[in-house]
C-alpha positions as CSV (number, residue, x, y, z in Angstrom):
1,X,21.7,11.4,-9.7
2,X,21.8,10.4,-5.7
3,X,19.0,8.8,-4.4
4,X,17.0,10.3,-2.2
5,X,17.2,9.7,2.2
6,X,14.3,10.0,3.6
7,X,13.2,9.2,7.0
8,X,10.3,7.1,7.8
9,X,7.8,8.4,10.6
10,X,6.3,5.4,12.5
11,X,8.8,5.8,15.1
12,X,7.8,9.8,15.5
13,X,4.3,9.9,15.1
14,X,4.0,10.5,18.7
15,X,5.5,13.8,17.6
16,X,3.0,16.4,15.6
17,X,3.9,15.9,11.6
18,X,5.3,19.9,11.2
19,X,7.9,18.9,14.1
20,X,9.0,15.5,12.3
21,X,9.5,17.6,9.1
22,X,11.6,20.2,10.7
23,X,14.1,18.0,12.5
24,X,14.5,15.7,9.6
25,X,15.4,18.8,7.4
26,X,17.2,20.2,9.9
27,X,19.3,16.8,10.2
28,X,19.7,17.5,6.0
29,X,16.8,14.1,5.2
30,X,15.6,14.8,1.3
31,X,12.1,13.8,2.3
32,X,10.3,11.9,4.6
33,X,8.7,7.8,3.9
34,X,4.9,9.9,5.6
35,X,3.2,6.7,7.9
36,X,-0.5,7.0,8.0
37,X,-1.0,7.3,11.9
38,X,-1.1,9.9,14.4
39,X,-1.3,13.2,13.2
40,X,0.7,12.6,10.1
41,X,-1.2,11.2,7.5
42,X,-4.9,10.4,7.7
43,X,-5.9,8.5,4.3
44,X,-9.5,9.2,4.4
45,X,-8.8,12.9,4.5
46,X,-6.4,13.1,1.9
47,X,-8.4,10.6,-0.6
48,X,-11.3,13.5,-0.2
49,X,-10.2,16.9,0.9
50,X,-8.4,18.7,-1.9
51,X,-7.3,21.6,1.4
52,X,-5.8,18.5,3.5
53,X,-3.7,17.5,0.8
54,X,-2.4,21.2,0.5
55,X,-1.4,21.2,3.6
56,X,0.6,18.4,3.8
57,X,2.9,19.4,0.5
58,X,2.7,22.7,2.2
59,X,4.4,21.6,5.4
60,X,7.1,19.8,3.3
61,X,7.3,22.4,1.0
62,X,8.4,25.0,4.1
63,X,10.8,22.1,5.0
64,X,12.3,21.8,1.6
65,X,11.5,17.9,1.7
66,X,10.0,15.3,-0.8
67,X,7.4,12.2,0.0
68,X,8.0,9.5,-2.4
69,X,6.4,7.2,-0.5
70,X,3.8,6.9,2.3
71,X,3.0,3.6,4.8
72,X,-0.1,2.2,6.3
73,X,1.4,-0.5,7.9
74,X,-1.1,-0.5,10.9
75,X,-4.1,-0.7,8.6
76,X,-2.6,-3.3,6.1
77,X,-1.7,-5.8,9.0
78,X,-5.1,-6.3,9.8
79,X,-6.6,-7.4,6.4
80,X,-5.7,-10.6,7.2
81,X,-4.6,-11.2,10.8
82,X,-6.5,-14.5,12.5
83,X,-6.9,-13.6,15.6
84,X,-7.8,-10.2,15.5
85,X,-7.5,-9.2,19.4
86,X,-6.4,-6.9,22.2
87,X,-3.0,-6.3,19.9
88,X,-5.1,-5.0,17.4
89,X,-6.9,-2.5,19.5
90,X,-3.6,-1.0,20.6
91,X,-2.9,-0.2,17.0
92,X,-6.0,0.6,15.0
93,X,-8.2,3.6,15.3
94,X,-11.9,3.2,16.3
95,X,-13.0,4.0,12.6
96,X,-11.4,0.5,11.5
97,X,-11.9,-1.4,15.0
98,X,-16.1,-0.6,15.4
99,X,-16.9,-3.2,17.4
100,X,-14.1,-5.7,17.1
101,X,-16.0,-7.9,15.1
102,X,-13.1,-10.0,13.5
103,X,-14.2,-10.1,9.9
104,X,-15.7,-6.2,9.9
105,X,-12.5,-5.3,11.0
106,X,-10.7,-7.1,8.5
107,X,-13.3,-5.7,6.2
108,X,-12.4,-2.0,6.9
109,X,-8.8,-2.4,6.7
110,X,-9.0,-3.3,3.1
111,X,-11.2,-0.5,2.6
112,X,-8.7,1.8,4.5
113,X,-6.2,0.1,1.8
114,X,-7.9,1.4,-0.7
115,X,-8.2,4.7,0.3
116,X,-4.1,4.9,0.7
117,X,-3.9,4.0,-2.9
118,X,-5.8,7.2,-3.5
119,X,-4.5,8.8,-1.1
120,X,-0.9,8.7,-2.7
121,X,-2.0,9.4,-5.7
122,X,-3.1,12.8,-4.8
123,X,-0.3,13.3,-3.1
124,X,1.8,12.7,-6.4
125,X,3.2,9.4,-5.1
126,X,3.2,6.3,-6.6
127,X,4.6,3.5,-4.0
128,X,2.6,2.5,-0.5
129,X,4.6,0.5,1.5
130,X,2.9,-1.7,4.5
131,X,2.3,-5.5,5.9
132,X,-0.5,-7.7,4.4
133,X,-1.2,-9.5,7.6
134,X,-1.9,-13.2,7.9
135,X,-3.7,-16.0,8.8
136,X,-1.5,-18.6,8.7
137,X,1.4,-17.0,10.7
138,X,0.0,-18.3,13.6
139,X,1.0,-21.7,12.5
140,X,5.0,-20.8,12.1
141,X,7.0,-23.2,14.1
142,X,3.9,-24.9,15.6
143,X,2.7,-28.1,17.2
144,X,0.6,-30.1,16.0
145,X,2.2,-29.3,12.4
146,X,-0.2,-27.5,9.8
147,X,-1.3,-29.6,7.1
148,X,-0.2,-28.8,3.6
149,X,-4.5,-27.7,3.2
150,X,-3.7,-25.1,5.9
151,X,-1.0,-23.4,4.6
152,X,-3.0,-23.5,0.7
153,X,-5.8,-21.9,2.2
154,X,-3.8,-19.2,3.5
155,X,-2.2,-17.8,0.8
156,X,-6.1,-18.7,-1.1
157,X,-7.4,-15.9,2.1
158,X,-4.7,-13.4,1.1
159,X,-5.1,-13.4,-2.3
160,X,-8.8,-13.1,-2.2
161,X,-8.6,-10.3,0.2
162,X,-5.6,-8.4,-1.4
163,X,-7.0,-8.9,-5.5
164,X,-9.8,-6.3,-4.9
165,X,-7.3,-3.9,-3.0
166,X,-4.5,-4.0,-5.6
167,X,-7.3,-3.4,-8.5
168,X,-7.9,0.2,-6.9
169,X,-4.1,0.3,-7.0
170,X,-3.8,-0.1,-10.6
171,X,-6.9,2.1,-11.1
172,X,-4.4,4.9,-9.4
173,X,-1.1,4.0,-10.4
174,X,0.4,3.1,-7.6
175,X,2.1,0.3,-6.4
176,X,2.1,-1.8,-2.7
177,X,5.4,-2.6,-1.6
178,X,4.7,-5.5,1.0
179,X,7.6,-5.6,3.5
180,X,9.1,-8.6,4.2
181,X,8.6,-9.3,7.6
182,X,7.6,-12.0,10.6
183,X,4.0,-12.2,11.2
184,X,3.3,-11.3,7.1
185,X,2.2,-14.1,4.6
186,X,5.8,-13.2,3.1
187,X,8.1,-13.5,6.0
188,X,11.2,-15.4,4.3
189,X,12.4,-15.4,0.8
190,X,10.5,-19.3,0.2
191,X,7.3,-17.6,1.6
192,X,8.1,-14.4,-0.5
193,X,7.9,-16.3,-3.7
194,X,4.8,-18.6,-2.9
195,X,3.1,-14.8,-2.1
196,X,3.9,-13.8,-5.6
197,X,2.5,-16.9,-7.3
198,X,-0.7,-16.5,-5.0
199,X,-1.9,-13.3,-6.8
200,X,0.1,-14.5,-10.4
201,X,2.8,-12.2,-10.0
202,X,0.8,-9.5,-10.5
203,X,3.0,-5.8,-10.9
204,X,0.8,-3.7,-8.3
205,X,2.6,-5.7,-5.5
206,X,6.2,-5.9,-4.7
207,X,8.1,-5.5,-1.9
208,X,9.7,-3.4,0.6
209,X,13.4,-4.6,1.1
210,X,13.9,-4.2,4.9
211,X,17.5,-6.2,4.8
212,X,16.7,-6.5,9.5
213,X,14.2,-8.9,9.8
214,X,16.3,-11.0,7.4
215,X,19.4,-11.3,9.3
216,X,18.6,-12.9,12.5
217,X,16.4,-15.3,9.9
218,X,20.1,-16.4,8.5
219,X,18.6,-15.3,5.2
220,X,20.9,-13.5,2.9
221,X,19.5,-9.6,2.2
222,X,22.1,-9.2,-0.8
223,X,21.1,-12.3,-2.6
224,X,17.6,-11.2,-1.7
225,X,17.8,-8.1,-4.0
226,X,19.7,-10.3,-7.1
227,X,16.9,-12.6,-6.7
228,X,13.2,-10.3,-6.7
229,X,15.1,-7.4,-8.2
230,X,12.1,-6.4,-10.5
231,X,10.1,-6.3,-7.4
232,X,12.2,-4.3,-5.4
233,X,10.1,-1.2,-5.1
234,X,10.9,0.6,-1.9
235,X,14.0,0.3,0.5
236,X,13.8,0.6,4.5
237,X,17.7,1.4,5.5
238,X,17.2,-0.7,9.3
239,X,20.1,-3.2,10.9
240,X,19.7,-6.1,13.1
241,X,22.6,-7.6,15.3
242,X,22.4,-11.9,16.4
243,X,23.2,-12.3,20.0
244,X,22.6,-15.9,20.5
245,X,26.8,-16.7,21.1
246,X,26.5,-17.7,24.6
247,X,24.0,-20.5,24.1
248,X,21.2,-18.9,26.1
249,X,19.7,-16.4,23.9
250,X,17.3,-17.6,21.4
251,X,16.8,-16.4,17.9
252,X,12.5,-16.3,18.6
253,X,13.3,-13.5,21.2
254,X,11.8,-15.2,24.5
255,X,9.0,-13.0,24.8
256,X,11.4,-10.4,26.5
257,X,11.5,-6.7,25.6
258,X,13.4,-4.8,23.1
259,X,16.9,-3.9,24.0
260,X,16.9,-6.7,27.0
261,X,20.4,-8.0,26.5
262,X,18.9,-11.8,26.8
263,X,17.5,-11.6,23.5
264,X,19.3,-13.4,20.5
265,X,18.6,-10.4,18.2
266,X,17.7,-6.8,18.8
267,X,17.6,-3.7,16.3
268,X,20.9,-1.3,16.1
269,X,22.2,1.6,14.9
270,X,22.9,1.4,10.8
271,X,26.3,-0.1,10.6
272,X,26.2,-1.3,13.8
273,X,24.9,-4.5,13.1
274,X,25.0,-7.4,10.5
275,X,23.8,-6.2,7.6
276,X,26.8,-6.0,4.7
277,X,25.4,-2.3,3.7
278,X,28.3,-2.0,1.0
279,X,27.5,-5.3,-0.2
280,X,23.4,-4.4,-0.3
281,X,23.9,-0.7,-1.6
282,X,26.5,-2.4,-4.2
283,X,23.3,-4.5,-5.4
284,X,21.1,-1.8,-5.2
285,X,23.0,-0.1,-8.1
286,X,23.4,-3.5,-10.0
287,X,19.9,-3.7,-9.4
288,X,18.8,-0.4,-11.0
289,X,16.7,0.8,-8.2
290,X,17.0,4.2,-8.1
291,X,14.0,4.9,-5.2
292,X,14.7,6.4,-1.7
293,X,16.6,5.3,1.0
294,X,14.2,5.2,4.0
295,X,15.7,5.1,7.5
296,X,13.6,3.4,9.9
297,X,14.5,4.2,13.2
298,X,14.1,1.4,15.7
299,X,16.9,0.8,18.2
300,X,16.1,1.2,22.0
301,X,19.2,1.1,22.9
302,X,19.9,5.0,21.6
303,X,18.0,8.0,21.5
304,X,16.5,8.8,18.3
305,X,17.6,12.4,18.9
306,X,21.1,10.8,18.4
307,X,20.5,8.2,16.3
308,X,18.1,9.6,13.2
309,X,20.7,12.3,12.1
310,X,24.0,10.0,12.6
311,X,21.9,6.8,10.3
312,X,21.3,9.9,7.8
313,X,25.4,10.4,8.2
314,X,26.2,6.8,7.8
315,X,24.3,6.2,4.5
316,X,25.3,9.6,3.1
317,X,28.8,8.2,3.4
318,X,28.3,4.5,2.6
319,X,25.5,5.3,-0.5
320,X,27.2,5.7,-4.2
321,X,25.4,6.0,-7.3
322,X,26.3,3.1,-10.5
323,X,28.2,4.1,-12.6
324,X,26.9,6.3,-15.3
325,X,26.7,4.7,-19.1
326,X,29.4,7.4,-20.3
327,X,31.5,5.2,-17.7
328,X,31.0,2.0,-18.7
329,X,31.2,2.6,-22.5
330,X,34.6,4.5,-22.0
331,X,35.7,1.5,-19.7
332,X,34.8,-0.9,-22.3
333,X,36.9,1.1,-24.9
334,X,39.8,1.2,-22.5
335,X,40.0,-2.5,-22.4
């Protein structure tokens, strides 16, 4: 059976959440990875109000689309972000900001957390995928080095802030896929294990396999999947293309904006960049994941008009199923 494509939101949730679904099944998108901002998924609401949830599988259901998963990225990136600051503001709603204490924001992310878990649950789904947030990204690549203490106590905060979260993800039956990402207390495959001893390993949290932000890392994606392949419970279908060939662009960006040609990296069309997709959707069958394929539209060098419908086109062509067990015994027997 084909995997599901779905299209993530994030990048449309300027756009009202009936408009997203009819473009995306226009475009022919199974379903849609639903991000828990603007007017397309509120958590709180759909944790409580029987009539919201309706709604939403109503508007899918018009659109002939599915939701396997949903994301609060936003939400999970401040339950343990030191500083909490202006950035912050930009992205959180005044329910979780209040008064920009630090630690009361932190405080009502987690609870927001825990309302996704429900959230998806009434919603018949059973993966959240989002950022944890962290306190000790602040000390990547920094002078005066962090000590050894510093880095402990980091992964110590996370686990003590995500524990109580996860426990109302178990109590639902849902699982957090955390997605690997800078400025996350898993950022890199080394930090990616050492965030999976810090809560023992526990199956409520695995990972969102987003193969971009490991690229311009010089990290391997394919090797990535081999490697935490019973974690691998959600996939983000997003490329990433290096630039840093001319010996002024810089793999840490500069501080310049997206799509400025003096960055080392930037975002791309799918297949336009350096991902090996045949390699990575190869692995994903070896694997066994069976989930969706979520396409995460980010490059601002194309208009997502353009872009959303051919990345749908590209993995339709590119994605093939494992072979079935019928196959392999008859090409055992053959042998």
């Amino acid at each position: 059976m084909a995997r599901p494509i779905t299209l993530f939101t994030g990048q449309w949730a300027d756009l009202p959440f009936e408009e997203v679904a009819r473009l995306a099944s226009g475009w022919g998108y199974d379903g849609l990875e639903i991000a828990c901002w603007g007017d397309h998924l509120d958590p709180w609401r759909a944790a409580e109000d029987d009539a919201y949830v309706q709604d939403r599988l109503d508007i899918l259901e018009r659109h002939g689309l599915q939701v396997h998963a949903i994301s609060n990225h936003l939400k999970g990136q401040a339950v343990c972000d030191d500083p909490i600051d202006a950035r912050h503001r930009d992205i959180l709603p005044d329910r979780i900001w209040g008064d920009g204490d630090a630690e009361g924001v932190r405080q009502r992310a987690a609870e927001e957390m825990k309302m996704t878990a429900r959230a998806a649950a009434r919603l018949g789904v059973q993966t959240v995928v989002g950022f944890t947030g962290s306190s000790i990204w602040k000390y990547v690549a920094m002078f005066p080095p962090a000590t050894q203490e510093m880095v402990d106590a980091g992964y110590q905060d996370f686990a003590d802030r995500w524990n109580p979260i996860l426990d109302v993800f178990d109590e639902e039956g849902v699982r957090f896929a955390h997605e690997v990402h800078p400025s996350e207390i898993a950022y890199d495959y080394w930090t990616t294990a050492r965030t999976l001893e810090a809560i023992d390993h526990r199956p409520a949290f695995g990972l969102n396999w987003d193969p971009s932000h490991m690229v311009w890392q010089d990290l391997d994606p394919v090797s990535f999947l081999w490697d935490f392949k019973d974690r691998i419970y959600h996939v983000d279908c997003k490329d990433a293309k290096k630039r840093m060939t001319n010996g002024r662009n810089g793999r840490l960006g500069s501080h310049l904006a997206w799509a400025d040609p003096r960055r080392g990296w930037d975002f791309v069309s799918t297949g336009r960049g350096d991902v090996r997709w045949e390699d990575a959707f190869r692995m994903l069958s070896t694997i066994g994941y069976a989930g969706p394929i979520s396409v995460e539209w980010e490059d601002a060098g194309m208009d997502r008009l353009v872009g959303a419908p051919e990345a749908l086109e590209f993995v339709r062509r590119n994605l093939f199923d494992a072979p079935t067990a019928a196959f392999d015994a008859a090409f055992s027997t053959s042998r």
